[in-house]
N, C-alpha and C positions, 0 to 999 in steps of 0.2 A: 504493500500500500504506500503510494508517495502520498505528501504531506508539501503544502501550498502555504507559503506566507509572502505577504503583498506588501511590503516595506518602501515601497517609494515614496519619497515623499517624511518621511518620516523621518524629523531629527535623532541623534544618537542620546541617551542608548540603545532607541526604542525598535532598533531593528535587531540586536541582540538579545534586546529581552522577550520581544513577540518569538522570534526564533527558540529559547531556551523554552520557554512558554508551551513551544509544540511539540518538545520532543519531550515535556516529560513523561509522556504515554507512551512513546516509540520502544521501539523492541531493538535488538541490535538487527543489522542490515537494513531496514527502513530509510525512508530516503526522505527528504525535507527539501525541497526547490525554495529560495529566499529571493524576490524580486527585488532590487536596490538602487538609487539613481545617483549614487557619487561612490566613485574609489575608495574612502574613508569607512563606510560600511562593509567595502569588501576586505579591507583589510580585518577591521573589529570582527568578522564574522568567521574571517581563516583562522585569526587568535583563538579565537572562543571556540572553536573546532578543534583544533590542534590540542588545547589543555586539556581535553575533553576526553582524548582518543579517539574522534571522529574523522571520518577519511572525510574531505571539503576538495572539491573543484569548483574553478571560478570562472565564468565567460562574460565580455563584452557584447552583448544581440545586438544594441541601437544604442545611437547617439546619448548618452547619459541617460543607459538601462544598465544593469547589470543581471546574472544569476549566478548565483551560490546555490553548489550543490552538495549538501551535508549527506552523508551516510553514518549513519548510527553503530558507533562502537560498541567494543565492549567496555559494561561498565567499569570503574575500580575498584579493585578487590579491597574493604576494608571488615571490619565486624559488624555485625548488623548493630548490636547495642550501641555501640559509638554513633553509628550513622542517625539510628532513630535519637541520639541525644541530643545531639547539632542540629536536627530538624526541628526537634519540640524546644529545645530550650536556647534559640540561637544565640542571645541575647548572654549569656549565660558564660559562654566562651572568650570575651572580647572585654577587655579595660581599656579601650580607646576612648580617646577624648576628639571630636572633631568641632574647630574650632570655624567660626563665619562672620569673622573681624571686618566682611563687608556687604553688602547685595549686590556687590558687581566679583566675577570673578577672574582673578589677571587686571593686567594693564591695558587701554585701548578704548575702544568705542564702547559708550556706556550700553548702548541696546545690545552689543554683541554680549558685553561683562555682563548682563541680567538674563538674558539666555543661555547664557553655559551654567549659572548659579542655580538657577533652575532644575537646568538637566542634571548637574553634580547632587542634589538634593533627591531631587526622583530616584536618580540611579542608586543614593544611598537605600529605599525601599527596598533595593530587589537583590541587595546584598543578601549571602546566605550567613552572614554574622554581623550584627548590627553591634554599632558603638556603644559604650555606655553612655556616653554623654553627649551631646550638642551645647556646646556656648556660642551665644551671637550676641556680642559687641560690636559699637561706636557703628556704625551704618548698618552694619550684618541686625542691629536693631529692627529694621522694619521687616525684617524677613518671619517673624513670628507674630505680626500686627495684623490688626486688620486694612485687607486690601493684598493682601501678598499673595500672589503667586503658587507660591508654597506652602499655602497654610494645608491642606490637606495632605501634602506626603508629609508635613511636617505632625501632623495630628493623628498619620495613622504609625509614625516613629514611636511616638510617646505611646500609642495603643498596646504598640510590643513590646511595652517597658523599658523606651530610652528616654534618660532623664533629659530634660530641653531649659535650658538657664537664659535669661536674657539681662544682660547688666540694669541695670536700675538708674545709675547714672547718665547711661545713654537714651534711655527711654524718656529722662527728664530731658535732657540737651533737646531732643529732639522732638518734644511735644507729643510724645505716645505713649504715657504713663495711663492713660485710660483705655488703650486700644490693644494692650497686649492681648492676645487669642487664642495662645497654646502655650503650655509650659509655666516656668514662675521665672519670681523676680533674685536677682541674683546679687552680689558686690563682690570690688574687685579682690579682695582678702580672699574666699572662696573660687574665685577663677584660678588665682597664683594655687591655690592648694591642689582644686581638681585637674591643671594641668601637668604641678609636678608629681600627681600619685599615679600619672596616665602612664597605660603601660607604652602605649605613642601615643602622640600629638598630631591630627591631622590636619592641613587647614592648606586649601585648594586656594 
């Protein structure tokens, strides 16, 4: 049985994650066809194939089309209890602290910087180990307000039990001490703590 996903069009990660999406039902040798319309996908897609132990070919059909063609490996060998641990308690595994010091991500054009902080947020959902913590300070403030973007992957983070900090100070600076929407209110004594007990620091 092949297996059809229609990624064009579709910023990243979301042609890797619809993909990963489809194969969790696949059986080994199964096939997945991945529609794509830039290079950058086909690369994300050969990655994500490769780690995987899935055989991936990639073809140019038209003008900014692509197809990726995944074949379903075999899985990796680990212990079932381990496996079923990491699925049910993913959260559980992971003393990360991911840190969002802004709403733009990088240096450059601010609407590029608020769509990749975007997709970098999203994409943290569909991690199979979630952070323990999100702090968003001095701009990364409005990223947990009302009006953001991200307030829904950022609400369904805290659903799986990651903790979501937002400085206090920043929220006063910036006139959104009434508008916080997800998580609580934090200070910068508490940031200096929960960055140095991290077991790493992440901050895109």
């Amino acid at each position: 049985m092949n297996h059809i996903v229609d990624a064009r069009g579709l910023a990243c990660p979301l042609p890797v994650v619809n993909t990963k999406n489809e194969m969790k039902n696949m059986s080994q040798g199964e096939i997945v066809e991945v529609l794509v319309d830039n290079e950058i996908a086909v690369q994300n897609l050969t990655k994500f194939a490769n780690v995987r132990n899935h055989g991936v070919q990639s073809e140019k059909i038209a003008d900014n089309e692509y197809k990726v063609v995944i074949t379903a490996g075999a899985p990796a060998e680990e212990p079932v209890a381990e496996a079923e641990e990491e699925e049910c308690i993913p959260c559980a595994k992971s003393n990360n602290v991911v840190v969002l010091s802004s709403n733009q991500m990088g240096q450059g054009e601010e609407a590029l910087g608020k769509t990749l902080m975007k997709a970098f947020i999203f994409a943290l959902t569909k991690q199979d180990v979630y952070p323990k913590t999100i702090l968003l300070y001095n701009s990364g403030a409005y990223l947990s307000c009302e009006g953001s973007d991200s307030l829904e992957d950022l609400k369904l983070l805290e659903s799986e039990g990651v903790e979501i900090f937002t400085c206090g100070t920043c929220l006063n600076f910036y006139g959104l001490s009434e508008k916080l929407a997800v998580g609580g209110v934090t200070n910068m004594y508490d940031i200096v703590e929960m960055m140095s007990n991290a077991g790493k620091v992440i901050k895109p």
